[in-house]
Structures are given as structure tokens and as C-alpha cells.
N, C-alpha and C positions, 0 to 999 in steps of 0.2 A: 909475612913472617910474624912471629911471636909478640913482636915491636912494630907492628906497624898501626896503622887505623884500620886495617881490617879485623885485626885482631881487638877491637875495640867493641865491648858491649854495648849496645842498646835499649833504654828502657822507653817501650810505646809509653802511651799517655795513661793507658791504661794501667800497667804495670806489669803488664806483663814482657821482660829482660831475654832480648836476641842476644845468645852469648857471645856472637861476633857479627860482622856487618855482611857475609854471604849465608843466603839462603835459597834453598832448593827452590826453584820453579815450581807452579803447575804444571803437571800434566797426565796425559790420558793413562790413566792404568790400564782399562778395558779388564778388572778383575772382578766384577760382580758377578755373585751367583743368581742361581735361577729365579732367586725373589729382591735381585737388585741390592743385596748386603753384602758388606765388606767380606771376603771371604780367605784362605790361605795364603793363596798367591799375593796379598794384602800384607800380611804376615812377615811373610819370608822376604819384598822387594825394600818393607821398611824396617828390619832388620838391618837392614846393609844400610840403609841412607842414615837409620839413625844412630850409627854406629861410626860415620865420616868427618864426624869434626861440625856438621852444619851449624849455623847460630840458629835455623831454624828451617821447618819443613813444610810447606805449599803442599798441600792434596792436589789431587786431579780432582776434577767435574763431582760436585754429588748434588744432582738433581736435585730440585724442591716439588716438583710436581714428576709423578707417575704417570704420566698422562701425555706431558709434552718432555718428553728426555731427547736429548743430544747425542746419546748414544745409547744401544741397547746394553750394552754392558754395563754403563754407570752405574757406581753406585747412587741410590734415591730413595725419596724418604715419604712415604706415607700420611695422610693427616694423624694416622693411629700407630705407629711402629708395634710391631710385636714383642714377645719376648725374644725369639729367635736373632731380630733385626738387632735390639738392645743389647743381648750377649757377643751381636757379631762385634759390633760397634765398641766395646770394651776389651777385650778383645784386638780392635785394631791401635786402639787411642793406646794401651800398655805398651803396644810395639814400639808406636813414633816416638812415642815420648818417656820411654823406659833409661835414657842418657840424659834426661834433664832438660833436652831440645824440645822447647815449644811447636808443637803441629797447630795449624792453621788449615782450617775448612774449605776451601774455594765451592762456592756455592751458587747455581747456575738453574737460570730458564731458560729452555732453549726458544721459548717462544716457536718463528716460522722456521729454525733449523732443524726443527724434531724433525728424524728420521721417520717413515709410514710407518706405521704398525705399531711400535713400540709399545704400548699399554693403551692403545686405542683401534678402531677396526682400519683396516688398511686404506680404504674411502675417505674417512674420517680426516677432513681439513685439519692443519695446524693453526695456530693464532699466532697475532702479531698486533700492534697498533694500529697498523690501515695494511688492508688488503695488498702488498706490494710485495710481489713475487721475489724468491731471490734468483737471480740469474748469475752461472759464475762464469761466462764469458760470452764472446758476440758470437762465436761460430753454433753452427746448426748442431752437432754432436752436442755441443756446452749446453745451447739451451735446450734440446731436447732433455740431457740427462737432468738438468735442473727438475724439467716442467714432470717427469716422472718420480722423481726425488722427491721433491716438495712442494710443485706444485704451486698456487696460488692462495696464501691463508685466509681468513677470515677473522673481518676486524674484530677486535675484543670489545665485551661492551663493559660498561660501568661497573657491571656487578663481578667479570669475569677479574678485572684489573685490580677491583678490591681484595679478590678471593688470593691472586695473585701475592699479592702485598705481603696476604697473612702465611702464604705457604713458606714465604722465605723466614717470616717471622718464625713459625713453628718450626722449622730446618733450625735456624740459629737456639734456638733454646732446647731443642733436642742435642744440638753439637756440644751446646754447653752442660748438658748434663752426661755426655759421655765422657766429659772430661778434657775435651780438648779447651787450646787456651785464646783459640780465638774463631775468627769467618773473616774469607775477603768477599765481596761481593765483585762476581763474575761481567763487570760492564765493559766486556773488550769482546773481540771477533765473534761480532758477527749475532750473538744472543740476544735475551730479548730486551735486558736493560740496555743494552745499546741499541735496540731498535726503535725504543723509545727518545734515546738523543739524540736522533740520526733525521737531519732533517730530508734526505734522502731518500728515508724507509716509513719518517711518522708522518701522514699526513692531516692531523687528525684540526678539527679547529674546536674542539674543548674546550676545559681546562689542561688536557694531557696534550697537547699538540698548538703549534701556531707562531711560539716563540722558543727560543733557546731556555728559558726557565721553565715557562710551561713543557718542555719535554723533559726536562729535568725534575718535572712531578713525580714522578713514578719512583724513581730512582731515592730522594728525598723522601719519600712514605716508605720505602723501604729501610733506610738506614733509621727511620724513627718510630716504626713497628721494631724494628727489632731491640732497639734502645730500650724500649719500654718494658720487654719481656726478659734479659741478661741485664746481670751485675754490672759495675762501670769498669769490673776489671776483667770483663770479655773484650778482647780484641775485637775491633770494626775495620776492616779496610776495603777498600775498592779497588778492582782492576780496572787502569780508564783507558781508552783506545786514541793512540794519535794519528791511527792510520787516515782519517778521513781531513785530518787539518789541509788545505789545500787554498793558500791566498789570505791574505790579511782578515778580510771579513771572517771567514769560516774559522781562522785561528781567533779573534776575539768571540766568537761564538760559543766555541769551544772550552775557551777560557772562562766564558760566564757560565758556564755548566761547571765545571771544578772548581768555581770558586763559591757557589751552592753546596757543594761536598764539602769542599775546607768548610765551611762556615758551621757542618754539624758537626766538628771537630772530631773526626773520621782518626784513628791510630796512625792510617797510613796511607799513601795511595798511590800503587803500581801502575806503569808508564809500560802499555804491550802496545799491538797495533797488530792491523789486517781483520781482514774477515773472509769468510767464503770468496767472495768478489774479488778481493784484493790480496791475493793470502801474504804480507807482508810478516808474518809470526816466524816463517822459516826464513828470514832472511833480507838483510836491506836492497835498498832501491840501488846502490854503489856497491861495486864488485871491492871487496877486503882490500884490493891493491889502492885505490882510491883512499883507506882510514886509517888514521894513524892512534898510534896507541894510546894518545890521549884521548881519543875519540873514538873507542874502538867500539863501543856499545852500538845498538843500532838507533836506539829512541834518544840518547844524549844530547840531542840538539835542542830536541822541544824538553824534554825536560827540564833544560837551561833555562827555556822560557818561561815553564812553571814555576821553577825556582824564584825567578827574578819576580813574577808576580805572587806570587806567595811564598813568601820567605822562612816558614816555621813551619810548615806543613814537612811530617815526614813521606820522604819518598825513595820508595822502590824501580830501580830499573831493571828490565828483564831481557834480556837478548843480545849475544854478541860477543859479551867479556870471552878473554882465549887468554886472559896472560894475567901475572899477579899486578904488572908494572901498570896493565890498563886500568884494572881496579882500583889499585889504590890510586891512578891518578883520577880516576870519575869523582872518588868520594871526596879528596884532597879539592878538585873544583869548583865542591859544595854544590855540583848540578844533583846529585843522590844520595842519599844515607845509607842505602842497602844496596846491594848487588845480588840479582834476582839469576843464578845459574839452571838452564832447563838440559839442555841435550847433551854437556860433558859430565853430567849428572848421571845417565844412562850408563855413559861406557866407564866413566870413572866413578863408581855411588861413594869413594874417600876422598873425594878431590881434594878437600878443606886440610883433611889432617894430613893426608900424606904425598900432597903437592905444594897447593896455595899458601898452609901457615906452618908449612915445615922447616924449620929455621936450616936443615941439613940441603936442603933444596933453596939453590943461587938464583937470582933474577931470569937471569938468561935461560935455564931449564923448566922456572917455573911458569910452565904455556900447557896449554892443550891444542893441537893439531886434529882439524875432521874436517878432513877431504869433503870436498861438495860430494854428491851422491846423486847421479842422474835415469832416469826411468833407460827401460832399452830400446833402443833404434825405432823400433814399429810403432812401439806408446808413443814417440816423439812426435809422431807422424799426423797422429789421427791430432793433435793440436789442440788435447783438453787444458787449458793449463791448472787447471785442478789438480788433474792427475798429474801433470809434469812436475806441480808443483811440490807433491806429495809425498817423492822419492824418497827423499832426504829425512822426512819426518817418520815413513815408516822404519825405516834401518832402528830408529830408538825405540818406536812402537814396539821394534821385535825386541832390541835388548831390555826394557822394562817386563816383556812376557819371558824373559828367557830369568830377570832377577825373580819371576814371581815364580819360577821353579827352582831356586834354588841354585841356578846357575851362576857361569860366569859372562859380563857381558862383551859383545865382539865389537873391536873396533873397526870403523869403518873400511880399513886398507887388510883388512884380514878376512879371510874364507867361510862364511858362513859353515 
């Protein structure tokens, strides 16, 4: 409500002021036009979001390289933008940010997730830190689709990882010339700045691979390329993955990588988790009856932990909130400063203003309810858990294409 801490402003380090403590998730629009630019449907879905009350708005994916994209529909940015790319771009930034709500850029390499084809010949390897295939499960359909899908990359060399570096650089100072008020950098599910922390995926014995810092090279040149090219009042944040923390060791590991981030004095930095392998984004390890509303998030635990070792760093959690009572107890715990909403986003684009801080709207009403959503019988069968996992995530996939017409979106217990 009106009076609570969510309803309390925040000003990053930057300066740039989240007029409350919930803000929109990333996620996938899948609205680019034929040349990868922000297009209508762009238009009309942030129209509605930025028109909800949000303290602020998370983009979905916009590629820094044209070459290796994560999806073909992304938006993605050129070493050269055109004028066309530039108009669309202004164009989008008037929409999000036409209420005063700060838009922020989620900006991504997909590294070995690039889809074949995308802006390269269909043959044509992905890159990644060391040659390590993704595989998203053990059975023979899993990794067959894999090994048709993506196949086996090809390590990046020196010059590739530098080139890399600058393209994010060039994305963020493009972003910031179109006006938006900040960038998170993409280092969650599965992409290539987490392929690069992941000692799992980098095998490399460098300077970029060998130790939990040196994997955390890549990532560091990235946040100080882009420092050098934006003001100090462009927003910097990062998305960091806690999917992979598993036993003491790999949690201090983990921790010495984000505490490399805290130390460039980052705006922010978002707490997601899963990857292709693991797809924990749509959902925790503990079925909802297991979490109580104090802990209703899905990443809240380790975020605890981050807290506790870095105490000033602002941070974002993303996944799980369903109630006002849960939110404001996350932030009230001091485990998060922000509460990161993606999929009741979709079916409610005013959640903020006309649920969560509507002083007319009592505790007990103030929830969202979305039924799990499971693939049909025969999909179940064949045992991809990719695809099993997927169900739930396209149902929003459709309601975000159904806000980029203009429509209204469906909830989950209603009839398409």
C-alpha cells in the first residue's frame, strides 16, 4: 500500500530514482522486426506496463552482437545502427518512459545459446569460452535436440573475447543515447557472461579461465568498458545466477565472483537462477506448499547470503513474489531492496497500481494466483524436460504477444 516500504523510492548510486521498490522483470518480448529493431508491438506491450504503477521497467534480451543472438526475434544492435534502428529506438524509449518510470536495457550474449542461423550460415559454430556443448538433459531425444540445436561451440580466441567486450560497450552507449536511464548486464541463464563464471562451461587456463576471478575477467572488462564510454549517471547493473551454487566450496566461489562486481560499484545486482540445463527461472526446487510468505521468493535464501556478505550493495530479487505480505516481508528482512515481478507482469501489466499499492485493496486480496501450467499428456511422455519445462513460460510468451497487439492478456485458468 501507499504507506508501506514498497511504496518507498529508491535512488541507485547513479541517480537515477525507482519510484517504488517493484519492478518489471525481464523478459522475452520476441518483438523485433525484420532488421532486429524495436518495432510496434514494442510500443503498445509498454504502453500498458508503463502506465501500471511500476517503480521501474527491465527490457527483455537486446543482443549486443548480430551474429550470435539468443533469439531471432531479439532485439540487437549493430556495431553501426542505422537511422531506421535509431528512430525505432526513440520511438521505444518515449513509450517506457513517457510516466516518469525509469527503463533499463537487459543486454545479452548469447554466446553457445545462439540459435543456428540467426545472422550467421546455418553450419556456422557458436562461441563460448571452451568448446563445451550445452546438453539439456541425459535422455537421447534431450541430447539429440541439443546436439542439433547448438551443437558443439568453438573456443573464443583473444581477439574474439576483446571484440566481445566492446560490443557490450557499444550496446550500452548506444542505450544511453536513446535515452533510456540505464543497462543490466545479462550474467544469468545460461549466456555467455555466465559461461564465462561457470566453472562447468569455462575451461580455459588463461587469464579468462582457471580460477573463480580469472573467470570473472570477462565480466569485469565488461562493466569497465562500459564505464568508460556513459556518464556516471547511467545505470550499471547485473543479473547474477544462483542456480549453479551447490555445497560450500562452489558457494564461496561464487561469492568471490560477486564480490568482484560489488567492488566496481555496480547500481545493482539481480539474484535470477537456471539455465538451459537447469531451467530453475520458471520455478523453485520446493513445490509453493513447502514456502511461506516470508520466504515466498524463489532466490531469497541466497540472497540472504549475499546480503550478509555484502551489506550495501543494492539488490534485486526476481522470482516467486504472489502476495503484497510476501514482498514487503523480503524487503522488511533487508535480504532485497527491490522486488523483481516477471510472469504476473503478463497477465496483470497494473499490478503496482491497481493491486499491490492500492491502499482500496486489503492484505488478504492483495495476491496473484497462476495455476502451474503443464505441457499435454504425449509431450510428457517423450521426457524432454525442456520442453516440459517450457509450458508454464509459454502461456506468458503468448500473453506479452497478445499485449504487443493491443490486446487483453489471458489468465492462466481461462480459455484461450
Amino acid at each position: 500500500m501507499s504507506n508501506t516500504i514498497l511504496a518507498t523510492p529508491l535512488t541507485l548510486p547513479s541517480g537515477v530514482v525507482l519510484q517504488n521498490r517493484l519492478v518489471k522483470g525481464a523478459m522475452a518480448e520476441q518483438f523485433a522486426d525484420a532488421n532486429n529493431n524495436p518495432s510496434d508491438p514494442h510500443i503498445l506491450a509498454y504502453r500498458e506496463w508503463s502506465t501500471g504503477g511500476w517503480g521501474g521497467l527491465l527490457t527483455g534480451n537486446v543482443d549486443v552482437s548480430t551474429k550470435y543472438m539468443g533469439g531471432y526475434n531479439d532485439v540487437a544492435l549493430s556495431a553501426s545502427p542505422n537511422t531506421a534502428t535509431i528512430e525505432s529506438w526513440h520511438r521505444w524509449v518515449a513509450e517506457v518512459q513517457a510516466h516518469n518510470t525509469p527503463g533499463i536495457v537487459q543486454l545479452v550474449h548469447a554466446g553457445r545459446q545462439s540459435w543456428p542461423g540467426a545472422k550467421r550460415s546455418f553450419f556456422e559454430k557458436s562461441i563460448a569460452p571452451s568448446p563445451t556443448p550445452l546438453v539439456t538433459g541425459p535422455g537421447i531425444l534431450e541430447r539429440l535436440m541439443s546436439k542439433m540445436l547448438w551443437g558443439t561451440p568453438r573456443e573464443m580466441t583473444i581477439p574474439e573475447i576483446k571484440e566481445a567486450v566492446q560490443q557490450f560497450a557499444r550496446a550500452a552507449k548506444f542505450v544511453h543515447e536513446a535515452g533510456f536511464k540505464g543497462i543490466e548486464l545479462h550474467g544469468a541463464h545460461g549466456y555467455l557472461i555466465t559461461q564465462f563464471l561457470s566453472s562447468k562451461i569455462n575451461f580455459r587456463t588463461d587469464e579468462y579461465g582457471g580460477t573463480p576471478a580469472k573467470r570473472a575477467r570477462f565480466l569485469i572488462e565488461v562493466i569497465r568498458a562500459i564505464r568508460a564510454v556513459v556518464p556516471a549517471t547511467f545505470a550499471v547493473g547485473v543479473k547474477f545466477n544462483s542456480a549453479d551454487v551447490g555445497g560450500q566450496e562452489s558457494l564461496e566461489e561464487n561469492l568471490e565472483q560477486l564480490g568482484l562486481v560489488v567492488a566496481e560499484q555496480v547500481d545493482f545486482i539481480e539474484i535470477s537462477g537456471g539455465t538451459y540445463e537447469n531451467m530453475r527461472m520458471g520455478g523453485p526446487e520446493k513445490p509453493k506448499a513447502e514456502r511461506t510468505i516470508e520466504r515466498e521468493a524463489f532466490f531469497l535464501d541466497y540472497a540472504s547470503i549475499v546480503r550478509e556478505r555484502f551489506p550495501k550493495v543494492i539488490l534485486m530479487v526476481t522470482g516467486g513474489f504472489r502476495t503484497r505480505r510476501g514482498m514487503i516481508a523480503a524487503l522488511e528482512s533487508g535480504a532485497c531492496d527491490i522486488v523483481g515481478v516477471g510472469r504476473p507482469a503478463t497477465v496483470w501489466p497494473h499490478l503496482v497500481k491497481d493491486i499491490i499499492l492500492n491502499d482500496e485493496v486489503g492484505d488478504d486480496d492483495a495476491n496473484v494466483v497462476l495455476p502451474p501450467i503443464h505441457p499435454p499428456w504425449l509431450v510428457r511422455q517423450l521426457g524432454i524436460k525442456m520442453i516440459n519445462n517450457s509450458a508454464d513460460t509459454m502461456h506468458h510468451v503468448v500473453n506479452i504477444g497478445l499485449m504487443g497487439e493491443g490486446k487483453k492478456p489471458i489468465h492462466p485458468s481461462e480459455k484461450a
